[in-house]
ROKOLPA-381280 format. One record per atom (N, C-alpha, C): residue number from 1; residue in three letters; z, y, x. Coordinates in nm, 2 decimals, padded with zeros to 4 digits. Last residue first. Layout:
% ROKOLPA-381280
PT  nr rest      z      y      x
PT NUM  ALA      Z      Y      X
...
% end
This chain:
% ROKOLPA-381280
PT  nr rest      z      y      x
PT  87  UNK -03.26  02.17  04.52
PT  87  UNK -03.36  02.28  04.57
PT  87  UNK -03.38  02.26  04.71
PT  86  UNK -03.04  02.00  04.44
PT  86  UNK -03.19  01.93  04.34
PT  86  UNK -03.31  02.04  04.49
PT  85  UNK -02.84  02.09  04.54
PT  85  UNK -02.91  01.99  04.61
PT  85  UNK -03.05  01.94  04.55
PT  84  UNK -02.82  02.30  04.39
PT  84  UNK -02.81  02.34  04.52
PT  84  UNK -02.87  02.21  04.59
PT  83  UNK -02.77  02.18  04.15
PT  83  UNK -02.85  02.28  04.13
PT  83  UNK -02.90  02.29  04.29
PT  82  UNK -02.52  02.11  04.19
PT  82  UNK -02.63  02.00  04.15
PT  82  UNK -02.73  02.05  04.17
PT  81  UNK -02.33  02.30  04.20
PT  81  UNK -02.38  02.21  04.33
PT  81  UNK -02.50  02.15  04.30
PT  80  UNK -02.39  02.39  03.95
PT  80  UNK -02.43  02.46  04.07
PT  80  UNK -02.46  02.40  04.18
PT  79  UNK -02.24  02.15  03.76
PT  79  UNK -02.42  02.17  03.75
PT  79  UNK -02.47  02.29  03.89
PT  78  UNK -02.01  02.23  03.85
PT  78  UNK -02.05  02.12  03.92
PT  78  UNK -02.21  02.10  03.90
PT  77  UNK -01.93  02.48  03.81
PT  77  UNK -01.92  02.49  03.93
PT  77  UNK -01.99  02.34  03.99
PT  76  UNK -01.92  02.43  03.52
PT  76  UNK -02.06  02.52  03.60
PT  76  UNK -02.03  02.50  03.72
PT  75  UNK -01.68  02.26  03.52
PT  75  UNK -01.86  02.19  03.48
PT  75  UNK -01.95  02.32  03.50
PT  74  UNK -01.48  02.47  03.60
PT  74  UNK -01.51  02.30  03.65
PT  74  UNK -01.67  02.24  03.62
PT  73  UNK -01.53  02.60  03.35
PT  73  UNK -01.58  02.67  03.51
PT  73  UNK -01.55  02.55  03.62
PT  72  UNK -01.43  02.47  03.14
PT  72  UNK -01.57  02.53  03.15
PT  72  UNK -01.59  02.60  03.32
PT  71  UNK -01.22  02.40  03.23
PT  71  UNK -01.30  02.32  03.20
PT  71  UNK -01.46  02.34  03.17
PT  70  UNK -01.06  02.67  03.22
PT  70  UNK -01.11  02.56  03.36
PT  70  UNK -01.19  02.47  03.33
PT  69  UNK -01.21  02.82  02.89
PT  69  UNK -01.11  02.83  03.06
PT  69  UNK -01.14  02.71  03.19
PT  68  UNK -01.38  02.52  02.73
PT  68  UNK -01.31  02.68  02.73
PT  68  UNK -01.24  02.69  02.91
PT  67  UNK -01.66  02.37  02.56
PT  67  UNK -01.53  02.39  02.69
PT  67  UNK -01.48  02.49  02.70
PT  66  UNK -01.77  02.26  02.36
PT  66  UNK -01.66  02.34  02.33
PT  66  UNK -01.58  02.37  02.42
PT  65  UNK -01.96  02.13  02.40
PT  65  UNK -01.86  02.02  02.41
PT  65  UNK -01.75  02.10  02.42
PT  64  UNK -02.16  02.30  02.31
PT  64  UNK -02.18  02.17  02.24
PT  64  UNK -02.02  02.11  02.26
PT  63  UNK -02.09  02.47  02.52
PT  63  UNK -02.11  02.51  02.37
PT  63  UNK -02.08  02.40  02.27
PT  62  UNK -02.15  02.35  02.80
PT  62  UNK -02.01  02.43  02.74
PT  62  UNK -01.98  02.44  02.58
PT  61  UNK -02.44  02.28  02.72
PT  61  UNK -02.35  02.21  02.71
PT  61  UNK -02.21  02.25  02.74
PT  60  UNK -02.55  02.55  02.72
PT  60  UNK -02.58  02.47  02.62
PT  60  UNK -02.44  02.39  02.60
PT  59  UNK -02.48  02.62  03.00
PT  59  UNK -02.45  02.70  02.88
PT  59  UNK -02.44  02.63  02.76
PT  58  UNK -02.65  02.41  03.13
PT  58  UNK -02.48  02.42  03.15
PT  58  UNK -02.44  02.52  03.05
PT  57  UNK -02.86  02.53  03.06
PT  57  UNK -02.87  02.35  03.01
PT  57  UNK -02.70  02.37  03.00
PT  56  UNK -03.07  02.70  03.12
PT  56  UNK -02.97  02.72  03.04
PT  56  UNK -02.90  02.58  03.00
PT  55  UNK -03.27  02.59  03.31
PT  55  UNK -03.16  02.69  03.31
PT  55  UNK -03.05  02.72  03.24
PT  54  UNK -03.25  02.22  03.33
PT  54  UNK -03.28  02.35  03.31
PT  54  UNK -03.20  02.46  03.31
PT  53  UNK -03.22  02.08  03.66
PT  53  UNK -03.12  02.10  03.55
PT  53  UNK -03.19  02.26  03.48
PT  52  UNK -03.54  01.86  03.68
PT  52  UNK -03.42  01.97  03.74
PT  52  UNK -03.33  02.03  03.67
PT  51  UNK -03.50  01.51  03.69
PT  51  UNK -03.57  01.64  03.67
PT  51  UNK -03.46  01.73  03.70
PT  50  UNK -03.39  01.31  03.82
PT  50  UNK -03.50  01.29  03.81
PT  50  UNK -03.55  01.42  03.78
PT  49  UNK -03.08  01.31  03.80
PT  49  UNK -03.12  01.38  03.87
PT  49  UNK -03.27  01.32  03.92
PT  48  UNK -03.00  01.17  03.53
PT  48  UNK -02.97  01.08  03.68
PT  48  UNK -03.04  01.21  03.79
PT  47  UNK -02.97  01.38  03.38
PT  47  UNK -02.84  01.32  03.43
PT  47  UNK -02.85  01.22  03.53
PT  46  UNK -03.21  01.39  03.33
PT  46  UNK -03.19  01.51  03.40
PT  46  UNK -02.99  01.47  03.47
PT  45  UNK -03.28  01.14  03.22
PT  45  UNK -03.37  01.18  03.31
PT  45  UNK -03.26  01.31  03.39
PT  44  UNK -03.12  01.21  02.98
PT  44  UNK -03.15  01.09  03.08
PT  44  UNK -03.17  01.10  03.20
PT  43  UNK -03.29  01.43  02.88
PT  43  UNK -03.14  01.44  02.92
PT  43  UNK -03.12  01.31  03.00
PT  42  UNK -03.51  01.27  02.82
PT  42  UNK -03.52  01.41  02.92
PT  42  UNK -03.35  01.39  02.97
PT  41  UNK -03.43  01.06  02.69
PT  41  UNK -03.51  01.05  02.81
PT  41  UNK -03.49  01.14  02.86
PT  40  UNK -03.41  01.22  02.45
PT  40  UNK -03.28  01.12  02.49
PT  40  UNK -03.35  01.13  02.62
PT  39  UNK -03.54  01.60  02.43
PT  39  UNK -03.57  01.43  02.35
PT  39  UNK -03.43  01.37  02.49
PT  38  UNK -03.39  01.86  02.33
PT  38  UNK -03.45  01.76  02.41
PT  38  UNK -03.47  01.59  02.41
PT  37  UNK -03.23  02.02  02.19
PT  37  UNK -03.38  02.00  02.17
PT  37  UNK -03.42  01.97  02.25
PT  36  UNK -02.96  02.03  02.19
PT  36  UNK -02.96  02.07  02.34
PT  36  UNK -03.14  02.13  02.31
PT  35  UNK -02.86  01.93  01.98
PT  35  UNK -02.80  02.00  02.01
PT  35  UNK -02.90  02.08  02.13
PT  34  UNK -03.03  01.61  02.05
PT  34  UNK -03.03  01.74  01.90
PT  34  UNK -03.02  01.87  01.98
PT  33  UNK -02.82  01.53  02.23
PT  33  UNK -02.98  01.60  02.30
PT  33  UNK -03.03  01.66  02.16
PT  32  UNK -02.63  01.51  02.09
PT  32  UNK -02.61  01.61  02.20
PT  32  UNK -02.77  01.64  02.25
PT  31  UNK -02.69  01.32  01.96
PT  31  UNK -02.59  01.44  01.90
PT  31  UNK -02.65  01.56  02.01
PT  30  UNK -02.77  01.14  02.15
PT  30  UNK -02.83  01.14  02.06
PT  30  UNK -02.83  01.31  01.99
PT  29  UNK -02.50  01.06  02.25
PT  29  UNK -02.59  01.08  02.34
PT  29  UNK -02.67  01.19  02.24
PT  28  UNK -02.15  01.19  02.08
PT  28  UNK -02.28  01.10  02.15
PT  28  UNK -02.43  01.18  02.16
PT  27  UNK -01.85  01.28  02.14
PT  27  UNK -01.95  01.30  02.07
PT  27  UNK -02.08  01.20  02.13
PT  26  UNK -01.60  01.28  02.22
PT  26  UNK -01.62  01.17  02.14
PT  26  UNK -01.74  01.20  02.04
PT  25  UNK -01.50  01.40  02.41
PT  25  UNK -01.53  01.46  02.32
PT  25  UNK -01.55  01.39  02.17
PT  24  UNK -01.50  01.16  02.62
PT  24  UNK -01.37  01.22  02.58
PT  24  UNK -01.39  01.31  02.44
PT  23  UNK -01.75  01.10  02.65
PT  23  UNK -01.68  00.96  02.60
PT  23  UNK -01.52  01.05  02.51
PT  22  UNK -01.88  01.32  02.69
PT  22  UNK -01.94  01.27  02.56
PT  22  UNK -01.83  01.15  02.49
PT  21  UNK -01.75  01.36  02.98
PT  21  UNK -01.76  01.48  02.81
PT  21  UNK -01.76  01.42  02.70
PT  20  UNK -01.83  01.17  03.09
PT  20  UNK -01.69  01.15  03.06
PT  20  UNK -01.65  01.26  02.94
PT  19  UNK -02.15  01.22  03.10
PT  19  UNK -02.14  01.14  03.02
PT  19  UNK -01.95  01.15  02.99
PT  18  UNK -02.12  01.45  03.21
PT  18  UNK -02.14  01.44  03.07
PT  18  UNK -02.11  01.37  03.04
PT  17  UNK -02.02  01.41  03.48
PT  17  UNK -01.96  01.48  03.39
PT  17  UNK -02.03  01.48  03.22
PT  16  UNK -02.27  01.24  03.60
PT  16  UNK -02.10  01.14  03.51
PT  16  UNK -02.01  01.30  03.45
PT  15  UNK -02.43  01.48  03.56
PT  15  UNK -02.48  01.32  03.47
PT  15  UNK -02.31  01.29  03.44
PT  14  UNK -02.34  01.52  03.79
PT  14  UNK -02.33  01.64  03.65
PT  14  UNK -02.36  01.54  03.54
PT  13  UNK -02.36  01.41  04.01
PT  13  UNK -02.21  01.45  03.95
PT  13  UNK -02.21  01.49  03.84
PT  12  UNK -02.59  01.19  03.88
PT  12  UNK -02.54  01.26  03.94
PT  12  UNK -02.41  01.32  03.92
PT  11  UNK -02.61  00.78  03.78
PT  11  UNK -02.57  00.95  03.77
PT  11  UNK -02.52  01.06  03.89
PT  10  UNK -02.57  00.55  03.90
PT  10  UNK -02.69  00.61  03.91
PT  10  UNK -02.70  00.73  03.87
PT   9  UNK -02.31  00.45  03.71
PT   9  UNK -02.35  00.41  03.81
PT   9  UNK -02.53  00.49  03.78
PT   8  UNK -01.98  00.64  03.64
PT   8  UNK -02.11  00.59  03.62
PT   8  UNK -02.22  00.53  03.69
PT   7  UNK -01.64  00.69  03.72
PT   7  UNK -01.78  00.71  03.75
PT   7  UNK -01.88  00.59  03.68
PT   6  UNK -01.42  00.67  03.40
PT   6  UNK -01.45  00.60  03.52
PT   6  UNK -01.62  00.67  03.56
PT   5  UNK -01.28  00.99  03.29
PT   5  UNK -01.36  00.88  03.29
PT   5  UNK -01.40  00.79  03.39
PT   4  UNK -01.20  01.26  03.39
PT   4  UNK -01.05  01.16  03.30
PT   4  UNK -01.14  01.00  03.28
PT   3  UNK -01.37  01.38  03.45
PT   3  UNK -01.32  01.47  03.34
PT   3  UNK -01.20  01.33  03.27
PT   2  UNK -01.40  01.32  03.70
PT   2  UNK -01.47  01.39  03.69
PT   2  UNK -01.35  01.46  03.60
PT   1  UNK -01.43  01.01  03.92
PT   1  UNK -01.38  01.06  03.79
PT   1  UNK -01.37  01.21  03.79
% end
């Protein structure tokens, strides 16, 4: 549990941070890959750690799910790790 939500099964740490973003923000999948111009699959894809976290993806998603102070530096500190094991 990440951001207050039960873990996810087959997500990376950064994957179940989104997805406990999207449950608690109460925004959805769909909304967010709009937001992001990525088709559903890609984001999919990048939350189970099949592709690499684009560069600007954690910026994106601070923006989209309005993170401010700790919550924003809790979720770059966890796309970093992600980042560190994807390389």
């Amino acid at each position: 549990m990440i951001f207050g939500f039960g873990s996810k099964k087959k997500l990376t740490p950064m994957g179940n941070a989104v997805a406990d973003l999207r449950n608690k923000k109460k925004k959805g999948h769909y909304k967010m890959c709009k937001h992001l111009g990525v088709h559903p699959d890609v984001a999919t894809d990048i939350e189970r750690g099949r592709r690499p976290i684009p560069p600007d993806y954690a910026e994106q998603l601070i923006q989209f799910f309005e993170l401010t102070g700790e919550e924003a530096l809790k979720f770059r500190k966890i796309v970093e790790d992600q980042r560190k094991k994807q390389s």
